[in-house]
N, C-alpha and C positions, 0 to 999 in steps of 0.2 A: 579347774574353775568350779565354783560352788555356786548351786541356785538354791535360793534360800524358801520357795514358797512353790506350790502347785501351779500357783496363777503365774508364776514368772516361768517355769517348765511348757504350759502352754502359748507361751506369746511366743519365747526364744524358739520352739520347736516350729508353730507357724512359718516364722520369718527367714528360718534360718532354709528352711524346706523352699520348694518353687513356689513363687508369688501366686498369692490368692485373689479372688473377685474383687476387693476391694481395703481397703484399710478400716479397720477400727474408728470406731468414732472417739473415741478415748486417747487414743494413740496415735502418733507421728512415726513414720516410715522414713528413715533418710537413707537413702541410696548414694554410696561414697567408697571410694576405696581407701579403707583403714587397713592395709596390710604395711604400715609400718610402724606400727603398734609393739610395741617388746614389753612394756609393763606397765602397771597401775601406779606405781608409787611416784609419787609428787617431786621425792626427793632426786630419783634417778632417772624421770621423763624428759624428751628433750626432742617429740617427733610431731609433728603438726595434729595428726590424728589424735593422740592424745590430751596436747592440748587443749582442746575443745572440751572432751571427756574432762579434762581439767574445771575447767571453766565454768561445767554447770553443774559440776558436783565438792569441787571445796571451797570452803572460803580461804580470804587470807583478813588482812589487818584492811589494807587499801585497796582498791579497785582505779582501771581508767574508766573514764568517762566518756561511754559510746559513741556518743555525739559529740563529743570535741575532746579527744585523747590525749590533748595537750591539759587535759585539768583532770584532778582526783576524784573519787568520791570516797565516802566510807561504806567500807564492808562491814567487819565486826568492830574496830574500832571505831569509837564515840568521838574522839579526839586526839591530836597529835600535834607535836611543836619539835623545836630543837632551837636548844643550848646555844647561847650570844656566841659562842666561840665555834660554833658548827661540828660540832663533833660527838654531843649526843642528843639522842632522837628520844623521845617520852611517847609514849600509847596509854589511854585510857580506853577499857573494855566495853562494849555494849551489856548491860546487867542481864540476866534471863537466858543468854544463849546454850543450845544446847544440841550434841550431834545425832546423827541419826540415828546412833545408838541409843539415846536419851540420857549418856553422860554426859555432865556442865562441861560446856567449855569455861576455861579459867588463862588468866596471863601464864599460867603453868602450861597451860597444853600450848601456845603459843612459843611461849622458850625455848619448848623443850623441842616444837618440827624445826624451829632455825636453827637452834644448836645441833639437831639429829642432821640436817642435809649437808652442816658444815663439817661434820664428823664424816658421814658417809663418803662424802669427796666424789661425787659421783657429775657425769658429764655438766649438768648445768649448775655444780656447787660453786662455781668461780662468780655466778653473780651476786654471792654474796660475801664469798672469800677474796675480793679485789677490794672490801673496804677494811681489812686487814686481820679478818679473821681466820683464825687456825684451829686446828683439833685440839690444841694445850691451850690457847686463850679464851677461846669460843663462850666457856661456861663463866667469866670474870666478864667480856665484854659482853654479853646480851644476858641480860640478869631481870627475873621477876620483882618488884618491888613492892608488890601487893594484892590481895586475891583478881583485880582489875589491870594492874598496872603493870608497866616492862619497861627497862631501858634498854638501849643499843648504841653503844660506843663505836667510834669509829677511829680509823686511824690518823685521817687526815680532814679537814674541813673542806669536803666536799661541795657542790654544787647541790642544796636539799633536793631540788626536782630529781637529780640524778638517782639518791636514793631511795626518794618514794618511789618513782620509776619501776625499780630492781625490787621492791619489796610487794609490786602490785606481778609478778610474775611466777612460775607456776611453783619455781622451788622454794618459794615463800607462803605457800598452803598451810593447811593449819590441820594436823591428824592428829585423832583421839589418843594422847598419849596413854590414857587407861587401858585401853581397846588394843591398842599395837603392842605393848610392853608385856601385856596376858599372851601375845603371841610371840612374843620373842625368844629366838636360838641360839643357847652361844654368846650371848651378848651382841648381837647380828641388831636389836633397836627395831625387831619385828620387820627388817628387809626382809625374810626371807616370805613370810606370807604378806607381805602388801604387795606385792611382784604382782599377784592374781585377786585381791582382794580389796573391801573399799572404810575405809576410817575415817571419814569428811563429815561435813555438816551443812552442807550445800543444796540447792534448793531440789536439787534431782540426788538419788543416792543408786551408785553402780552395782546391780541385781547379777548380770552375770557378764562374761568377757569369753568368747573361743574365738582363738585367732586364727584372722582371714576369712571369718564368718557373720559375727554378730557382737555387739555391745547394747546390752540390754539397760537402759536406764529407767527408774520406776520415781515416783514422787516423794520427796520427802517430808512426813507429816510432822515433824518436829523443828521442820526450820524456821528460824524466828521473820523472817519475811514473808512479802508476798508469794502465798502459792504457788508452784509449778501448776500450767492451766491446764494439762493433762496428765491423765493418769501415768503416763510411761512415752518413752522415745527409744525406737528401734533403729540400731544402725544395722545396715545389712551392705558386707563389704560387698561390692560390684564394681569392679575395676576397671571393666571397657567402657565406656561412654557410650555408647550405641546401645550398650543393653540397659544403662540407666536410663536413657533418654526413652526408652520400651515400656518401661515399669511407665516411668512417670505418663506415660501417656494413656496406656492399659487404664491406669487410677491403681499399680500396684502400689508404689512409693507415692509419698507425697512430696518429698523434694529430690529433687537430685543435685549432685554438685560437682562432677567432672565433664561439662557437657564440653565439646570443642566447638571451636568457632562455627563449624557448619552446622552441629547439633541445632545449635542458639538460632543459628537462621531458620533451620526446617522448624521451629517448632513457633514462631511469632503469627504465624494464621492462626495461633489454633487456643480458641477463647478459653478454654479450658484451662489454661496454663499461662502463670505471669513469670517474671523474674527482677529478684533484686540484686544488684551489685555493690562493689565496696572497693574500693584501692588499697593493697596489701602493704605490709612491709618488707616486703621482698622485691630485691630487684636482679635483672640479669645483666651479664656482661663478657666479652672476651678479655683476658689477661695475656700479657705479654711477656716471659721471662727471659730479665737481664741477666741472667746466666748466659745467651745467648747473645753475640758482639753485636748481631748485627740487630737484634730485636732491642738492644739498647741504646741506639743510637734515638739522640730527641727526635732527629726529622724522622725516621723510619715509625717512632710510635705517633706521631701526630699523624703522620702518612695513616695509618690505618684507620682513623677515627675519621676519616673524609674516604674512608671506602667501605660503608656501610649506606644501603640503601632502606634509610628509617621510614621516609616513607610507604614505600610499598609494603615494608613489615609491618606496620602500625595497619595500614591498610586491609590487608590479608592475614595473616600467619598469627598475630595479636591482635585481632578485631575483636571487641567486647570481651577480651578475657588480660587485657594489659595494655597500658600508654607509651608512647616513648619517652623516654625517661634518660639523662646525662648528667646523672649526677649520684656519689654514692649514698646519698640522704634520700629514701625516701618522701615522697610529698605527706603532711602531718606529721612528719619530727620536727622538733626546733631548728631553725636554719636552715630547713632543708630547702636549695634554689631550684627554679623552675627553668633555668639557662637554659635552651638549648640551640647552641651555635654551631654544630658541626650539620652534614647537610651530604649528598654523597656529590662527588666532585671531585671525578677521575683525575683531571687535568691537575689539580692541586696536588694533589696526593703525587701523581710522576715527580711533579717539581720540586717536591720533597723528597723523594726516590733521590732524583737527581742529586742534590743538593748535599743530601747521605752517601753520595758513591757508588751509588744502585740505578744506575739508568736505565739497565734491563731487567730492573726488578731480581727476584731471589726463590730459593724452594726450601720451603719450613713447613712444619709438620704441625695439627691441629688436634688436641682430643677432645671428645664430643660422646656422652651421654644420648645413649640412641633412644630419647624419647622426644614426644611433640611440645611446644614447639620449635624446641633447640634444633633439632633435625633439621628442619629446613631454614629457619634464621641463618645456621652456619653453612647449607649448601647454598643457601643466598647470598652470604658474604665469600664463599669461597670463588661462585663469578665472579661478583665484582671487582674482586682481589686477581685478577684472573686479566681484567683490562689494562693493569697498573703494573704488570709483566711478574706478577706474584703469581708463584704456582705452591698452592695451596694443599696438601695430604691431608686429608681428612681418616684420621684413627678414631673408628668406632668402640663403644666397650658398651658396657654393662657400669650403674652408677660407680660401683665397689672399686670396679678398675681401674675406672678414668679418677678416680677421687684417689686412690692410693696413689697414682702416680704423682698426681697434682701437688699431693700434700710430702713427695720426696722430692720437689722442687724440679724433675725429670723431663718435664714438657717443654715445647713450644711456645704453642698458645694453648688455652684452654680454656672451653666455652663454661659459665658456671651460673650457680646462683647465688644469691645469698639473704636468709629473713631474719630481721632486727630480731636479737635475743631477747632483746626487752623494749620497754617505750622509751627509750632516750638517744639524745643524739652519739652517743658517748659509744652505743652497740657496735654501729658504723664506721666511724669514725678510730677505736680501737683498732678494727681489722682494712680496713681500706688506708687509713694515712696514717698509722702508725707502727712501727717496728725499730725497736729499742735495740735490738741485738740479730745482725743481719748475719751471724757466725752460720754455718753448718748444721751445730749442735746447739743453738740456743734453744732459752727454755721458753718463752712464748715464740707461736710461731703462727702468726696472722696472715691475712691474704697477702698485704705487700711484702711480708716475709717468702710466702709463698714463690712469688713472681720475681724473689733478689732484689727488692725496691729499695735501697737503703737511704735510708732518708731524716737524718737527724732534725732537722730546722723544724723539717713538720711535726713529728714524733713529737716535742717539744709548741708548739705551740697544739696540740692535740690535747697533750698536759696539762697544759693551762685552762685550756677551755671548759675540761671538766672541774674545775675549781674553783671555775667562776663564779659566785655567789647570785652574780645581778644578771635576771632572765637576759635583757636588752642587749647587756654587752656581749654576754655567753652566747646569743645567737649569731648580732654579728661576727664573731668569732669563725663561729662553723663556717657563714658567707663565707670568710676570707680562703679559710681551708679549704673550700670548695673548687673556689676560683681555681686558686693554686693547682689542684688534682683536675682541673675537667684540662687545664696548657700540660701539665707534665708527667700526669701519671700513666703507666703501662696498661691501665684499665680501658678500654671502649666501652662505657655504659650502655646498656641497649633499650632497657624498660622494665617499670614496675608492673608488677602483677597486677588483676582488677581480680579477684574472687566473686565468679556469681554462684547463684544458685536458683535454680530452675524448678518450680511448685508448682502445684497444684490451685485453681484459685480460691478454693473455698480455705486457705492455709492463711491464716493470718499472726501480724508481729511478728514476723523474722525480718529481723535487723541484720546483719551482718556484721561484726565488729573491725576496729583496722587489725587485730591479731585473733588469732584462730582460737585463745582462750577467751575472746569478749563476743563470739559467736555462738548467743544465748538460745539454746532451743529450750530453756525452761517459759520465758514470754511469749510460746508461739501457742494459738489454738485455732479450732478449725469446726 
């Protein structure tokens, strides 16, 4: 990692050392654990931490809209339309822009990060390689048309919300193609230093990155909007919550943001300190796999969605840090419903036992991510399941293990998560009610793929939905699909996340976005 100034060697060395008297007037202190950080580049990012670093240091063409993420705004694009027949999308540039480098951005630097992330093929390339881009087409379908202007061809006439959505996300960034191609190895399109390095134009520009330490972010004087209101934002990873909730209290950090439920409690006496919250796109749930006879029976998976005690868990275990939530759409995507009809109700659940052949209930095995709050949501549900003559194994792991299993379709049940790749309903909806190819060896391979869901009818009107043109109908759409999955799908939704973050009060303008890239620490000052 390269620090580029004296003055950025002295903040990174402060912060990254044991917390000081106080913070910086100049400077914002965020106290987070960013230890799942692996690299800078826009193209090959795909981890919440990042993210954010995303967020307030590149631009793209379009942005959501903080306050109501169901609407656009522009970033560096001045204007956008698409073609009567839906299938190409037009961009005019903002004039004057230029990156932190102080080279022009142009519809050429533009081209060329969409064409670069469709080439790289790298974890989050598919949201833009699902509208039918490839490494051999890539440079015919997304073409500059003028020192301002660009097209983007698609394959199929899409739903346009869908793919402004996909284009307001992170692998749709915008890096100094002058800047990256000076660095490039091999014909490598300068992956190999933006790994550790920063080529954006955004209103904060990344000074320095050691990981599991610090991300240093400083102001960028060349970007064409309003100012960053501080000189710099220091992240300092602090991964226990007890110790963040220390700093913030000290007055070492000024925010903090992994506090746990009882953090959030102990700290509301204490005037010194506010907090704002936000409802995530991320939601949790157990999965059920019909590989498994008897987990596939309808009455056996409805049985378990009336042996979950939502209230107490909304109550305790997800108090101020997530909602209950039963449905696989988050609350602020299109269609997403607010149902929620299951309710814990042993006696029901027997009846359904019964009814499946199971009078005395069964023994099936769980795996579970031994972090808070899944931990005890699942020893929670493992009771309950426990009065319904269900005797529950709870397999511990580490995320890596329980996740490789999951994803060799080897499980039982399996507690998870999951946060909208993008802003659309389409993220969800993809991986919760669709799966084209329920084979062994198929080539997509979604959560209902996951869990042996096979499910044509839905799959199929999943399709449709995204190619709806007309908002209204496309939403009631999703309602339907909803419906359908809260009666028969293997999923028990349990609840969305609520992201807080916990300040300092003289901290002002931190908004929290609904995604971790519209979590603006460039509008915050103090």
């Amino acid at each position: 990692m390269f620090i580029k100034s004296a003055a950025a060697i002295t903040v990174a060395a402060a912060f990254a050392l044991p917390a000081l008297a106080a913070t910086p007037k100049d400077t914002l202190v965020v106290a987070w654990s960013i230890d799942d950080m692996i690299t800078l580049d826009p193209g090959e990012t795909f981890e919440l931490s990042t993210g954010e670093i995303m967020g307030n240091s590149y631009d793209r063409l379009i942005r959501l809209d903080v306050n109501d993420p169901s609407k656009l705004v522009a970033d560096v694009a001045k204007s956008w339309s698409v073609s009567a027949d839906g299938k190409t999308y037009s961009f005019e540039l903002k004039p004057g822009i230029k990156f932190a480098s102080g080279n022009a951005l142009s519809a050429e630097d533009v081209v060329f990060s969409l064409q670069r992330a469709v080439i790289l093929d790298k974890a989050p390339a598919f949201i833009l390689t699902q509208f039918g881009f490839t490494k051999d087409n890539v440079k015919d379908k997304i073409k500059q048309t003028g020192p301002l202007t660009l097209t983007m061809e698609t394959d199929k006439s899409y739903a346009p919300s869908f793919v402004y959505n996909c284009l307001t996300a992170n692998v749709a960034a915008i890096v100094d193609k002058k800047l990256v191609l000076s660095k490039e190895v091999n014909g490598d399109l300068g992956y190999a230093w933006l790994k550790t390095n920063y080529a954006g134009s955004g209103p904060l520009k990344v000074r320095e990155w050691r990981a599991n330490e610090i991300v240093a972010l400083e102001r960028n004087d060349n970007y064409y909007g309003e100012k960053a209101k501080l000189a710099r934002v220091i992240y300092r990873h602090v991964k226990e919550a007890a110790t963040q909730r220390l700093l913030l209290e000290k007055g070492d950090a000024d925010i903090a943001r992994n506090l746990s439920p009882q953090d959030l409690a102990a700290i509301v006496s204490n005037k010194d300190i506010k907090t704002t919250a936000t409802p995530k796109g991320t939601v949790y749930y157990f999965s059920l796999n019909q590989k498994n006879p008897i987990l596939a029976k309808p009455e056996v998976r409805e049985a378990f969605k009336w042996l979950v005690d939502y209230a107490a868990i909304g109550d305790t275990l997800i108090k101020n840090i997530g909602v209950i939530h039963q449905n696989f759409l988050p609350i602020g995507l299109l269609g997403a419903s607010t149902e929620k009809p299951y309710k814990l109700d042993v006696a029901k659940a027997k009846a359904l036992l019964a009814k499946a052949g199971y009078p005395n209930g069964f023994k099936v095995t769980l795996d579970m991510r031994t972090v808070q709050p899944v931990q005890g949501i699942t020893e929670a549900f493992q009771q309950t399941a426990k009065r319904a003559g269900i005797d529950i194994e709870i397999l511990p792991g580490d995320g890596k293990q329980t996740l490789t299993k999951y994803r060799a379709r080897t499980h039982d049940i399996y507690v998870g998560q999951w946060g909208a790749d993008y802003w659309d309903p389409h993220s969800n909806a993809d991986t919760f009610a669709r799966n084209p190819d329920n084979s062994d060896n198929a080539k997509s391979k979604p959560l209902a793929w996951r869990n042996a869901w096979d499910i044509p009818a839905l799959t199929k009107k999943a399709d449709a939905a995204v190619l709806e043109r007309d908002a209204k109908k496309r939403k009631a759409m999703y309602e339907e699909i909803e419906t359908e999955f809260r009666k028969t799908s293997p999923f028990v939704m349990l609840f969305q996340e609520t992201e807080v973050a916990a300040m300092r009060s003289n901290v002002m303008g931190l908004k929290l976005g609904p995604t971790f890239d519209t979590n603006y620490m460039f509008k915050v000052s103090k």
